[in-house]
Each structure stands twice: as structure tokens, then as C-alpha cells.
N, C-alpha and C positions, 0 to 999 in steps of 0.2 A: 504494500500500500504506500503511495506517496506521501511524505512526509510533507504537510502544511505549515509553512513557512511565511510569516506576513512580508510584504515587500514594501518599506516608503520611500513614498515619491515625495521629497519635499516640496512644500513645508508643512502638508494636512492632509495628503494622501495614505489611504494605506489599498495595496493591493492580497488576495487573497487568492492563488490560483487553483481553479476549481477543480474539485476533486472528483472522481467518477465521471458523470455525465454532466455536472454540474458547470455551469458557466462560470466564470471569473467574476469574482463579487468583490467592489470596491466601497471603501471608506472613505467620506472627505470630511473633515470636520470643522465647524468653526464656533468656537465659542462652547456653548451650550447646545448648541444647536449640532446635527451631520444629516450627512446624504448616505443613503446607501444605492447603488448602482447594481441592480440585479440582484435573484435569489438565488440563484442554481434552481435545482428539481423539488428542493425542500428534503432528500433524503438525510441530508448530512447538516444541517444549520445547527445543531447542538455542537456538535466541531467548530463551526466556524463562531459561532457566539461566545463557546469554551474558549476558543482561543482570543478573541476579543476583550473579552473582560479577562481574562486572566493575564495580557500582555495591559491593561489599563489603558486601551483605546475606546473603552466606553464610559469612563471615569468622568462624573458631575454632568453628564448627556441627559438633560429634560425630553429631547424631541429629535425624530428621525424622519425624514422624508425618505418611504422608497421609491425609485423613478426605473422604470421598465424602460428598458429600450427598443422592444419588441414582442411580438405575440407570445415566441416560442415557450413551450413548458421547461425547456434548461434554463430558461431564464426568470420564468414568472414561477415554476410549482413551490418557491418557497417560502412565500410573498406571508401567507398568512400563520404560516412556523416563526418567520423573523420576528412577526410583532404581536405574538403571542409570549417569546421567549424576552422579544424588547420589553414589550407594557408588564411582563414578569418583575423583570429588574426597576421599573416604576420608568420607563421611558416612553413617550407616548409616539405613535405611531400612523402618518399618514400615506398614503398611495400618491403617486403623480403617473404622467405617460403623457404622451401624443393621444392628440383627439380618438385615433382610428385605433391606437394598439388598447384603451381605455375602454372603446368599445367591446372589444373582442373579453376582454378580460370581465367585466361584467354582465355578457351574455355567457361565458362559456364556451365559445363556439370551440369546439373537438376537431373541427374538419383542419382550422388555420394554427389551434395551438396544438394538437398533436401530443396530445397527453396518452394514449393511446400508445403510441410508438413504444412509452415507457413500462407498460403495463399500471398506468396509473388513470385515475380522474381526477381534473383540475374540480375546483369549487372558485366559484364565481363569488366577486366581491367588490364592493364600492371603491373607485378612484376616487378620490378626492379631489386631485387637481389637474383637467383637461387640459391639455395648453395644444398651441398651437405655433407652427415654426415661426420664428422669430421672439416668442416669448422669454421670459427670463423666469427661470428657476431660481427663487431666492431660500438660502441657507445661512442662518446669521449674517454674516456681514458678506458675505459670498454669494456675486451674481451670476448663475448661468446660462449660457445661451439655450433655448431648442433648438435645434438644427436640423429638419425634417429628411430625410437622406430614404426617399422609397428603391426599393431594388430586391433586397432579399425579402422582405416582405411589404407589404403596404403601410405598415405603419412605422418602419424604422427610422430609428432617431439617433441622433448625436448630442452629444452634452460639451457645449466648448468652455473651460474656464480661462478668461483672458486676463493671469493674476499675476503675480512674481515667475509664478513654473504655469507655463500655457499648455493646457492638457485639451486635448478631445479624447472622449471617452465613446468609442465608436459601436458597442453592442456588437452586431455580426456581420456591419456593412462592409469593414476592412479590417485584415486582419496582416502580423507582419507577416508578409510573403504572399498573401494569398486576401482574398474576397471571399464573400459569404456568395453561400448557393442561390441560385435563384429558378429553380425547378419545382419548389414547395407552393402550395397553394398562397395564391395573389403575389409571388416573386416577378418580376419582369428584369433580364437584361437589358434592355433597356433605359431603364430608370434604373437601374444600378451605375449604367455608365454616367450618366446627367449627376447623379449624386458626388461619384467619386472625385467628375470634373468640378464642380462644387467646392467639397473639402479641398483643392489643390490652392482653393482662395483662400486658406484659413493661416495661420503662422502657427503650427505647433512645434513645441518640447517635446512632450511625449504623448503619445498616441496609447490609449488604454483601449484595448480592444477586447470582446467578450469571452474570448479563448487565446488560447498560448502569449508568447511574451509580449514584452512594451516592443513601441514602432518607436523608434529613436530617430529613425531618418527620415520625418515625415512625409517631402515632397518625393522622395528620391525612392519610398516606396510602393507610392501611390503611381508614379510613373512606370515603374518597372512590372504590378498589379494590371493595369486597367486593360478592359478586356477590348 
């Protein structure tokens, strides 16, 4: 079993790389206040919360935004384990997403999150906060962009923080070396490619993507990626 390791990206990052089938689930904090970036499948979040409080990156946290960057169940199934196990510890706990991935996530829909694949069923649950590209994700004193990026599915998103260390946090649209699929219900290569061109506008440091490592070379491997 791989041994889970937190990664920081200074100065309020923390990276988590997913374990199993689980997506990479990131930490940003500010203040009182953090983000959390994805859930994995929900099999394994007592690992990842274990190791959170036990390294004291949850220490004096009132309140957690989580923001889905996408349909898929490796990224949403664990959405309602995190702030079961958060509002445990007395941290309170709301939902965010893009309009369209918000949808999905409070009908349910099986066809686009593919909870199924897992031998699992999702449970549908109230977003909190819809936003819409160009909106701004606010986290104590920390603004971030939405960034609407459709390709691998219709509703994919990007989270850009434009602070000391310039991050996008890119879910499954880019990944280092490689792009996310777009074979899966509502993906279009073509709106994968318009997105990617997109981000090539953006100035990143590091590039936090929803599986395997940080993008260190942003432009350099967006260019080498696009289909």
C-alpha cells in the first residue's frame, strides 16, 4: 500500500496524493477558514483526515469549503464522509462547484458520475454554492478564480489562485504529461482543446492536477499535451 505523504506547496497548500482510486485531494488554508479540493471515492477519508489532524493542518479551522471540480465519483464519492468526519471535529462544512457539475451532484445522475464503475452508489446532496466561470471562490482572505474548462466533462473546472505561489488547481482537464479523457459521457475533444488553449493564458507556478504529480512547467506542458 502506498505510503501517504502530505506534500506543501507554499505558503497554505497542502497536497494529498490519492490513494486507490481516489483523486488527489488538496488543502489550502487561510486563516480560520480552508478549501478543500476534491474527495476521492470516500473509501479512504479517515486516512486522509487521520493524517490531517494528526500532522495539525486542521488546527483552530471553524469552516471548510469543498469545491468539486467535476462530476466524476473519484472525485465527489467523498464529499459527504469529509464533512461528516469535519463537522465531527466541530468544523463546519459547505459544498461549492460549477453550475453544471452542482447539478449532477444533487440529482444523482449515475449515467455522468459513474459511481457504478466502483461498485458503489453516490447519495445526492445540496451544493451550497453554484458559481459560475469567472466567479470568485472566497476562502478567508483568499480569492479564487472559476475557471470553466469543459472537455473531459461538461462541467469541469479550474480553481486559479493568483497569490504569492500562482496555482491552478486543474481536476482532470490537465494532467503532467497527459489530458483527461474525453470518451465518458458529455466529454467533447473538442472543448477540451478551446479549454486547454484557454489555460495557456493563465501565469502558473504550479499546476495541481486531480491525479499524479504537480505541473511545474506550466506553458511548456500544456504545449507538449494539446491534442
Amino acid at each position: 500500500m502506498p505510503e501517504l505523504v502530505p506534500v506543501e506547496i507554499p505558503p497554505s497548500t497542502v497536497m494529498l496524493k490519492g490513494l486507490d482510486w481516489d483523486s488527489n485531494i488538496y488543502l489550502v488554508r487561510s486563516g480560520r477558514e480552508a478549501l478543500i479540493v476534491d474527495t476521492g471515492t470516500g473509501k479512504r477519508v479517515r486516512d486522509y483526515i487521520g493524517l490531517l489532524a494528526g500532522e495539525g493542518y486542521l488546527d483552530g479551522l471553524r469552516k471548510v469549503v469543498v469545491f468539486n471540480t467535476h462530476e466524476h465519483f473519484d472525485h465527489i464519492g467523498g464529499n459527504l464522509a469529509f464533512k461528516s468526519l469535519l463537522e465531527g471535529l466541530g468544523i463546519k462544512v459547505s459544498f461549492a462547484a460549477h453550475r453544471i457539475v452542482a447539478e449532477v451532484i444533487e440529482r444523482g445522475l449515475s449515467r455522468i458520475i459513474l459511481d457504478y464503475a466502483y461498485g458503489e452508489r453516490f447519495k445526492p446532496h445540496e451544493v451550497h454554492a453554484k458559481l459560475e466561470d469567472g466567479d470568485e471562490l472566497k476562502v478567508g482572505k483568499l480569492r479564487l478564480k472559476v475557471v470553466h474548462t469543459p472537455g473531459h466533462t461538461a462541467g469541469s473546472t479550474c480553481l486559479y489562485l493568483d497569490g504569492e505561489t500562482k496555482l491552478m488547481f486543474t481536476g482532470d482537464t490537465v494532467f503532467n504529461g497527459t489530458v483527461g479523457r474525453t470518451d465518458l459521457p458529455t466529454g467533447s475533444g473538442e472543448e477540451l482543446r478551446k479549454s486547454l488553449e484557454r489555460l495557456a493564458g493563465f501565469e502558473v507556478d504550479f499546476g495541481l492536477p486531480g491525479h499524479g504529480w504537480v505541473i511545474k512547467d506550466w506553458k511548456g506542458n500544456l504545449k507538449r499535451v494539446m491534442p
